[in-house]
C-alpha positions in Angstrom: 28.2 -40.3 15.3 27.5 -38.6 18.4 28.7 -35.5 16.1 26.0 -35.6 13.9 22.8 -35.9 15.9 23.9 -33.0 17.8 24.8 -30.7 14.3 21.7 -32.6 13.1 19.4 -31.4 16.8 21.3 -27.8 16.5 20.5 -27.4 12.7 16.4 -28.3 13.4 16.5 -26.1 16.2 17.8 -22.6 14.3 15.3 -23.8 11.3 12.2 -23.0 13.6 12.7 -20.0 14.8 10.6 -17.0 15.2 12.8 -14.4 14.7 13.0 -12.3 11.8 15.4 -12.4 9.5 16.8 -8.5 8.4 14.9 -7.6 4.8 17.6 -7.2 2.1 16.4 -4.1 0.4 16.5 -4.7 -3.6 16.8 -8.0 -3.3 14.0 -9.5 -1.3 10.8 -9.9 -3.2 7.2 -9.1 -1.3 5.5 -12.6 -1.1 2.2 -11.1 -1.8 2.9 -8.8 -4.9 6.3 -10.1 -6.0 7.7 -7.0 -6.8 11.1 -5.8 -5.3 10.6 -4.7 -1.7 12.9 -1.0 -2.1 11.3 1.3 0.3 12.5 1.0 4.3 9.5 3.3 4.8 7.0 0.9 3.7 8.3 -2.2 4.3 6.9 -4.8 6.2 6.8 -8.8 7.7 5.4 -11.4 9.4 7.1 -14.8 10.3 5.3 -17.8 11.5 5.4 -20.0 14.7 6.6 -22.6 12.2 9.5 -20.3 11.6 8.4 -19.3 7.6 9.9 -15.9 6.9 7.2 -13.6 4.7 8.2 -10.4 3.8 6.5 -7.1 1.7 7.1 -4.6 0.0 4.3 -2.8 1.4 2.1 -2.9 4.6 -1.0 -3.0 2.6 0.3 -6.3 0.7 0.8 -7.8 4.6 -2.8 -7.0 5.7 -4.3 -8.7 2.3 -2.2 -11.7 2.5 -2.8 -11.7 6.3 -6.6 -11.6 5.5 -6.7 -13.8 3.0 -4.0 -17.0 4.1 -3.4 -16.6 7.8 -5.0 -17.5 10.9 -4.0 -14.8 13.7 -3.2 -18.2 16.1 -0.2 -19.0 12.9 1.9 -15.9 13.3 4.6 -15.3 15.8 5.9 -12.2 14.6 4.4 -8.8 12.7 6.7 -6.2 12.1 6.3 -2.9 10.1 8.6 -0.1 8.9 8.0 3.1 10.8 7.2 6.0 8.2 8.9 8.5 10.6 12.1 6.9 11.2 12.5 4.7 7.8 15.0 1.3 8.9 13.3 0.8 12.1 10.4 -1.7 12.4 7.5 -1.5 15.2 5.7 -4.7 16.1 1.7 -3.8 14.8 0.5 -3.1 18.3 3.3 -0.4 18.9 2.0 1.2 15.6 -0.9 3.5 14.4 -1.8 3.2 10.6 -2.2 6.0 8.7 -3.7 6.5 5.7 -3.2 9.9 4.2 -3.4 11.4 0.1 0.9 12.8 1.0 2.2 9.3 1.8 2.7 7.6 -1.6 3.2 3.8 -0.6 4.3 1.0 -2.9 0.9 -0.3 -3.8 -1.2 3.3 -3.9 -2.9 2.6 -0.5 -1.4 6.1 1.1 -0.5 3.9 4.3 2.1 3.6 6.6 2.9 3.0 10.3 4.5 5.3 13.0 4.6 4.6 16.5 1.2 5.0 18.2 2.9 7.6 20.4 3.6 9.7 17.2 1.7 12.6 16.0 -1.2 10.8 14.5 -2.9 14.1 14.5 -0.6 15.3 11.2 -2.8 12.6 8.9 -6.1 11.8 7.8 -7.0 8.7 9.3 -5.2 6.4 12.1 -6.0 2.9 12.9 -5.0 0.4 15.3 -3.9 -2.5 13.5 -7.6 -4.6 14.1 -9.3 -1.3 12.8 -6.9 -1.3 9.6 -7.6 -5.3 9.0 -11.5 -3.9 9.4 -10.6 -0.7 7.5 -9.3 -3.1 4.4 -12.6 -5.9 4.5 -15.2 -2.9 4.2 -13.2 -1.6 1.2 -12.9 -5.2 -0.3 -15.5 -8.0 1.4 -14.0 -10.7 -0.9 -11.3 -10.8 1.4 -13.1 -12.7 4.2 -11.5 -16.4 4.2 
């Protein structure tokens, strides 16, 4: 018996956590868009303090669903894919957000992340990731909640 609660206690525990779970590329759908999430430049994801995995194909598709369902206080974890090193992801405040007409993301945005210490210079615009959620309400208002 004693067997049990403790598989049960163990099982509850590993349910809830924060950590995220590795995107399966061409497999894993975006929660947002629902199309395949492919590209490990673009990719991006946010998991819960409840533990809920929620991944995109895009980082635009994150700031729109993050805009539109999520209170900042709900979210444990926000990862992106860093443009310059496709594979790798960088939590949103080690990441500048650019927006330039030579990056071609998923969902026609022309964004993507590199580290804030990269050469933010090379692109058009940068943002921090509170300028980008800003950057996206001015070019859509409907998005306030």
């Amino acid at each position: 018996m004693k067997y049990y609660i403790f598989l049960f206690i163990g099982m509850l525990l590993v349910s809830c956590s924060n950590e995220p779970e590795p995107i399966v590329y061409g497999s894993d759908n975006c929660s947002y868009c629902k199309m395949t999430i492919v590209s490990k430049a673009h990719s991006a994801q946010m998991v819960t303090k409840k533990g809920k995995q929620i991944k995109y194909d895009a980082i635009e598709c994150m700031v729109q669903d993050n805009l539109q369902n999520y209170e900042t206080s709900e979210i444990a974890v926000m990862l992106v894919a860093n443009y310059e090193e496709p594979g790798t992801m960088l939590p949103v405040e080690e990441a500048s957000f650019v927006i330039d007409k030579k990056i071609t993301s998923p969902m026609g945005a022309n964004l993507a992340a590199i580290n804030k210490d990269g050469n933010r210079e090379e692109y058009s615009e940068a943002y921090t990731w509170n300028e980008l959620k800003k950057h996206f309400l001015k070019e859509d208002p409907q998005n306030l909640k």
